[in-house]
C-alpha positions in Angstrom: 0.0 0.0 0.0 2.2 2.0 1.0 4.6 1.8 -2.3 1.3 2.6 -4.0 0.5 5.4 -2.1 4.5 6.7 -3.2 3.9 5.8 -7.2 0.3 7.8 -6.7 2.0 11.0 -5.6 4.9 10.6 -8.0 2.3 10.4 -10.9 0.3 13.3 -9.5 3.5 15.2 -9.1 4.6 14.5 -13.0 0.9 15.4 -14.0 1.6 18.9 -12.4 4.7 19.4 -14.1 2.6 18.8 -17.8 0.2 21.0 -16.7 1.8 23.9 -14.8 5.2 24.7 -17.4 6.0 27.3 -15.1 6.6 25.0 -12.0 10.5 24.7 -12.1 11.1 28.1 -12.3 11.4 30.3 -9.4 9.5 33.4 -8.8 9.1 36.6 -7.0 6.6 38.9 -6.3 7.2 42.8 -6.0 4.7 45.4 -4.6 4.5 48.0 -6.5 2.2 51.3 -6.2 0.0 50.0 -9.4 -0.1 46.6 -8.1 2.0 43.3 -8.4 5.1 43.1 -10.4 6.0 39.0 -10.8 9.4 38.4 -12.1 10.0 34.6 -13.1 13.3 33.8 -13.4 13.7 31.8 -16.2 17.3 31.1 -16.6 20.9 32.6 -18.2 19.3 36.1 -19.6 16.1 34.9 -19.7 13.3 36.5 -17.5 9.7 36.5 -17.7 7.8 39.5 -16.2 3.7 39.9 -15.5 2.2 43.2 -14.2 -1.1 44.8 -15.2 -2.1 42.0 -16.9 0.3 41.9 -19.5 3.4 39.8 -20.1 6.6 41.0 -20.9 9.7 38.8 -22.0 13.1 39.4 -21.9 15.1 37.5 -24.2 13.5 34.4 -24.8 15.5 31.1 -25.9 13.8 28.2 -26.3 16.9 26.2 -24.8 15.7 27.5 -21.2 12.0 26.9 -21.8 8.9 25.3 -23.5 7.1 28.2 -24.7 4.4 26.2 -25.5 3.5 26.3 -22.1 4.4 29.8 -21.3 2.0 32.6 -21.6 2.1 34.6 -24.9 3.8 38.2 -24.6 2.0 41.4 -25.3 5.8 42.6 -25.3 9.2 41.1 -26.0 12.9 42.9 -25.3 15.5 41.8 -27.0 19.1 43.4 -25.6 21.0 42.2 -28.5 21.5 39.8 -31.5 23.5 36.7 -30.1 21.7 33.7 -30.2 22.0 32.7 -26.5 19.2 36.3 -26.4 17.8 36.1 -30.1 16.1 32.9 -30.7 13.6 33.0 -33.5 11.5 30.4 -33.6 10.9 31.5 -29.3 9.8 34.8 -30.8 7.5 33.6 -32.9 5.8 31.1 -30.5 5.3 33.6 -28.1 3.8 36.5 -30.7 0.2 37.3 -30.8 -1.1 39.5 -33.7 -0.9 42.4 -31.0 2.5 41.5 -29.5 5.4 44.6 -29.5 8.7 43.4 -29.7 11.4 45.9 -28.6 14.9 44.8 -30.5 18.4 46.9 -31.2 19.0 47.4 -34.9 21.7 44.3 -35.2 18.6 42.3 -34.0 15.9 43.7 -36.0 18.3 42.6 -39.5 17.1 38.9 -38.2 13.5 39.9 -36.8 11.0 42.0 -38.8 8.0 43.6 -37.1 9.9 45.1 -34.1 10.4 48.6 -32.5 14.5 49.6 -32.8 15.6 51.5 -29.8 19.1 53.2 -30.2 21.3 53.3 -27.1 19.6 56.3 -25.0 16.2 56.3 -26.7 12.8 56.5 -24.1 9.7 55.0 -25.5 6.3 54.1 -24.3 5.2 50.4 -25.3 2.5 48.4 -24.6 1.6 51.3 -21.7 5.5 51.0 -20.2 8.0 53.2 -20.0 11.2 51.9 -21.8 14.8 53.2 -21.6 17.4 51.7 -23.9 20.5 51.7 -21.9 23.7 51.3 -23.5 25.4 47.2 -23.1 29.0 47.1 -24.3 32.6 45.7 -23.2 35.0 47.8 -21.3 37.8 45.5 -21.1 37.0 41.6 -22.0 37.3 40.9 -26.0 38.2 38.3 -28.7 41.4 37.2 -29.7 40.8 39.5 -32.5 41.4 42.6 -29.8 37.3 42.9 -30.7 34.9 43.3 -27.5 32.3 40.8 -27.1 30.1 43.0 -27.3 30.9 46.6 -29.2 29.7 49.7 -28.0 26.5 50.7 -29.7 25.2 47.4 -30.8 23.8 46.5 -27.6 20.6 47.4 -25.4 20.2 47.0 -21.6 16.4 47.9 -20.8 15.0 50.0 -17.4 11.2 49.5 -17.6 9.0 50.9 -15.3 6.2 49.3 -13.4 4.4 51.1 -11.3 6.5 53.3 -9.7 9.1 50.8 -9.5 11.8 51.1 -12.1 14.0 47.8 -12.8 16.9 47.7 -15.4 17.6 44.5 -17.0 21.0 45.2 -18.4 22.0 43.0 -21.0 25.3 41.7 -22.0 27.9 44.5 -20.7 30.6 45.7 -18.4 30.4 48.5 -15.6 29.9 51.1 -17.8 29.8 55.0 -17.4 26.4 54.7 -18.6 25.4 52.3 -16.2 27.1 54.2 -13.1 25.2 57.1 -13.9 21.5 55.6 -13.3 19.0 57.0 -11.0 17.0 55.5 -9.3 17.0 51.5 -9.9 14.9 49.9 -7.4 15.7 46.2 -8.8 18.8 45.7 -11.3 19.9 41.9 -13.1 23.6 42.3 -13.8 25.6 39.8 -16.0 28.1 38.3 -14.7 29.5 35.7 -17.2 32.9 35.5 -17.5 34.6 36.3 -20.1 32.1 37.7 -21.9 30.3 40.3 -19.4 31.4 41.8 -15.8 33.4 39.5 -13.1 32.0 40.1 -9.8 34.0 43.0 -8.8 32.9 44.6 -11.9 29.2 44.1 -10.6 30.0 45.4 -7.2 31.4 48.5 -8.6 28.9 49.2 -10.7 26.0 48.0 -8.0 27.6 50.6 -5.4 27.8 53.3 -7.8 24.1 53.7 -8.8 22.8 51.7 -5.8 20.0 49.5 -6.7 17.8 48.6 -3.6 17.4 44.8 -4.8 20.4 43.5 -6.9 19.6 40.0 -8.8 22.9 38.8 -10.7 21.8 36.7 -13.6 23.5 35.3 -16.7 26.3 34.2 -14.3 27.4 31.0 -15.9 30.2 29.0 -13.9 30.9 32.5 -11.8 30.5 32.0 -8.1 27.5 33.9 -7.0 28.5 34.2 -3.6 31.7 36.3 -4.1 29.0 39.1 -5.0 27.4 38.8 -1.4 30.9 39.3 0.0 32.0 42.0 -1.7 28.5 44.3 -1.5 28.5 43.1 2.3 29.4 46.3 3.4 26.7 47.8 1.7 23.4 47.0 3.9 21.4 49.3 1.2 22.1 46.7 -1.6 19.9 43.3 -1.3 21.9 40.4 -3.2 19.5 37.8 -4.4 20.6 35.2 -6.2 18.2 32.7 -8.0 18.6 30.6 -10.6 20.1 32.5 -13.3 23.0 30.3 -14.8 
């Protein structure tokens, strides 16, 4: 009976998993003064957001999800053109006939029907407030003596909900550009090495502009934890690391 009982709940458990696509993926919520902000954290650059009733995401790559099972987007960000953040055929399963997709110019060459944002640019879609935030390499760069990511080609994103504003920023470095924002109540920072910041880089940056929550995401093999020891001395930054690899 009692192995029964076990195979029962292990079948009910799998059933859930069919049902529910979002169930392995973690989730917070966030008040905001126009109601909740939920931020699902999807995985590497990957992020999901719902507030309002509408459902933004960020760079979505079929490798990290079945968007069969996601809900559709009424908007779609896309910080740049690399295939690990552009994935067509994710796109395109998560379009409605209504759906904006905000894209860089490199990104748009692959993906017609979108809204180009040049570094700096401030637009309202689908009822948010978007800021293009420039995402390029300081330092890290090919064998070639090219960046990973040149300046200008690249997009981080502060959207506002609410009256909270969170910056997802993309593949980049601790940029001028990004030491110089103003009020960031949640920032993702990259911190995939070689190809983004290491986690001094994200510390920098994170006590320079001061983000009340910090989530480090896109982090690959980078130990998370060296963040929370380096921004330990800063009680006004809140590391939180999910699942982000």
């Amino acid at each position: 009976m009692k192995r029964l009982a076990l195979m029962m709940v292990m079948l009910l458990m799998v059933g859930a998993g069919v049902v529910n696509g979002q169930e392995k993926f973690e989730s917070d919520v966030i008040k905001t003064g126009a109601g909740e902000l939920k931020i699902t954290f999807i995985g590497h650059g990957t992020l999901m957001f719902t507030f309002g009733g509408k459902v933004i995401h960020v760079d979505p790559v079929g490798q990290y999800a079945d968007y069969g099972k996601l809900p559709k987007a009424d908007l779609i960000l896309i910080t740049h053109e690399h295939r690990d953040h552009l994935d067509l055929k994710a796109v395109e399963r998560l379009r409605k006939p209504n759906t904006q997709v905000v894209l860089t110019q490199a990104a748009a060459v692959q993906t017609p029907g979108g809204l180009v944002m040049a570094n700096g640019e401030v637009k309202t879609v689908a009822g948010l407030t978007i800021e293009a935030v420039p995402a390029y390499n300081l330092v890290h760069q090919r064998d070639s003596g090219e960046p990973f990511h040149p300046k200008g080609q690249g997009n981080g994103y502060v959207i506002t909900f609410g009256d909270q504003r969170v910056y997802v920023a993309g593949d980049t470095e601790n940029t001028p550009e990004m030491k110089a924002l103003k009020s960031i109540d949640i920032a993702f920072l990259p911190m995939n090495l070689p190809y983004t910041m290491t986690p001094e880089m994200v510390a920098d940056a994170a006590r320079a502009f001061k983000p009340k929550v910090l989530y480090p995401y896109h982090f690959g093999k980078t130990d998370a934890a060296r963040l929370v020891a380096l921004l330990q001395g800063a009680p006004e930054i809140e590391v939180r690391i999910r699942k982000m690899e």
